[in-house]
C-alpha positions, 0 to 999 in steps of 0.5 A: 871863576873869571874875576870881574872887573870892578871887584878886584881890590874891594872889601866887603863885609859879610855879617852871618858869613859862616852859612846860609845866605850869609856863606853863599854870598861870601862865596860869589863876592870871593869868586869875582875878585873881591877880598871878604871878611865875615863875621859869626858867633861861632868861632868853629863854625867860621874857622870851617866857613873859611877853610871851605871858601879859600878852597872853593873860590882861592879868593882872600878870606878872613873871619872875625868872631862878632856878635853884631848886636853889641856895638863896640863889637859891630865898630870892631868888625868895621876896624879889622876891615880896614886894618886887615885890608886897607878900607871897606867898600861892601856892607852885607848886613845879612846876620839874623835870627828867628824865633817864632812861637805864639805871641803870648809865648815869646820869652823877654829873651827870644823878643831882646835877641831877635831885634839885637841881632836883626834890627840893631845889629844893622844900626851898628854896622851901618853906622860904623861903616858910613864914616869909612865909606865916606872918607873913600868916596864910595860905598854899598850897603845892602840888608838882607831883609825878608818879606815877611817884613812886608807879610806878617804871619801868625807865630813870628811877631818878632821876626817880622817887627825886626824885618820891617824896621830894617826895610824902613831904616834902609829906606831912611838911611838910602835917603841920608847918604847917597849923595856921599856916593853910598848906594843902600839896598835892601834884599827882601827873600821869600822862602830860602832852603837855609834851615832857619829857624829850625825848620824841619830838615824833612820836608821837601823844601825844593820849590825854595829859593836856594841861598845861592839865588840871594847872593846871586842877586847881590851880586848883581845889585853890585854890578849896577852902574854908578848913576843907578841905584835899585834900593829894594828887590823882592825876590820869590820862588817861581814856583812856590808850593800850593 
């Protein structure tokens, strides 16, 4: 693909960059210029991702092995960033997990990784970014949230507790720091074909978004003009099944 103008010479970050949306977002800010490092808990998996996104887009990749949920490890993403590629430009906070069973069947351990990751996991980053963000002049942050935040349902407690407070703290935290030039997003997907949360590889899933559909969307938050800032987009299949 034709490099755009305005990607060249950018770094993002892409937290949960070995697949799902997290890999198809990597892709397409790769494909148009800009240098991407992505993080995951699997080192097989991420050694496997950036074979797969050198080849598919000859862009610069890198991977760093990171659980997003501890925040040592969340400043050390933000460091190798800067260290590998000279600053940080894009924050994409897309790593999450799901857990869904009955409410009273939620284990301490199922509830404590859900908001570690989900929740937390985008506190960490965040804050680890903003300062980098601040020293260059310019940043985006963008959380890749759900609308189950906004729609609960029955047997994902945990999921969508986690997705709410990501909404509110993009929301707060687009308020803090956009007068620092660092414009905060939040993407809220309906139902994406990623297998998540051990949905069944079976059933015809077509009618989903695609994860491609979610990072175009990014994609197109990023190429908005300075004195613009689209700080929640909601995004549903056209056609969802009846």
């Amino acid at each position: 693909m034709t490099n755009v103008p305005g990607f060249e010479g950018r770094t993002a970050v892409v937290t949960g960059g070995s697949r799902g949306i997290g890999f198809a977002t990597a892709a397409a800010l790769s494909s148009v210029g800009a240098s991407v490092l992505i993080c995951g808990r699997s080192e097989d998996a991420l050694v496997d991702a950036v074979d797969q996104l050198r080849t598919a887009t000859g862009g610069m990749v890198a991977s760093a092995r990171v659980d997003v949920g501890d925040p040592e490890q969340a400043r050390r993403l933000v460091r190798t960033a800067v260290d590998d590629f000279g600053g940080l430009d894009i924050l994409i906070n897309n790593a999450g997990v799901g857990r869904f069973a009955p409410f009273a069947d939620l284990t301490d351990e199922d509830w404590k990784e859900t908001l570690d990751t989900n929740l937390s996991g985008v506190f960490y980053c965040c804050r680890a970014a903003i300062p980098v963000m601040r020293s260059r002049g310019h940043g985006w942050i963008i959380n890749v949230s759900s609308l189950a935040g906004q729609h609960p349902f029955a047997g994902g407690a945990a999921y969508c507790a986690s997705k709410a407070a990501v909404n509110a703290l993009t929301e707060s935290l687009m308020q803090e720091v956009r007068q620092d030039r660092i414009r905060v997003s939040c993407v809220l997907p309906g139902s994406v074909d990623t297998r998540f949360g051990g949905s069944d590889p079976e059933r015809e899933a077509s009618w989903k978004l695609a994860a491609a559909d979610v990072a175009q969307t990014i994609v197109d938050l990023l190429r908005h003009p300075p004195r613009s800032l689209p700080s929640r987009v909601e995004l549903r299949p056209a056609m969802p099944k009846k």
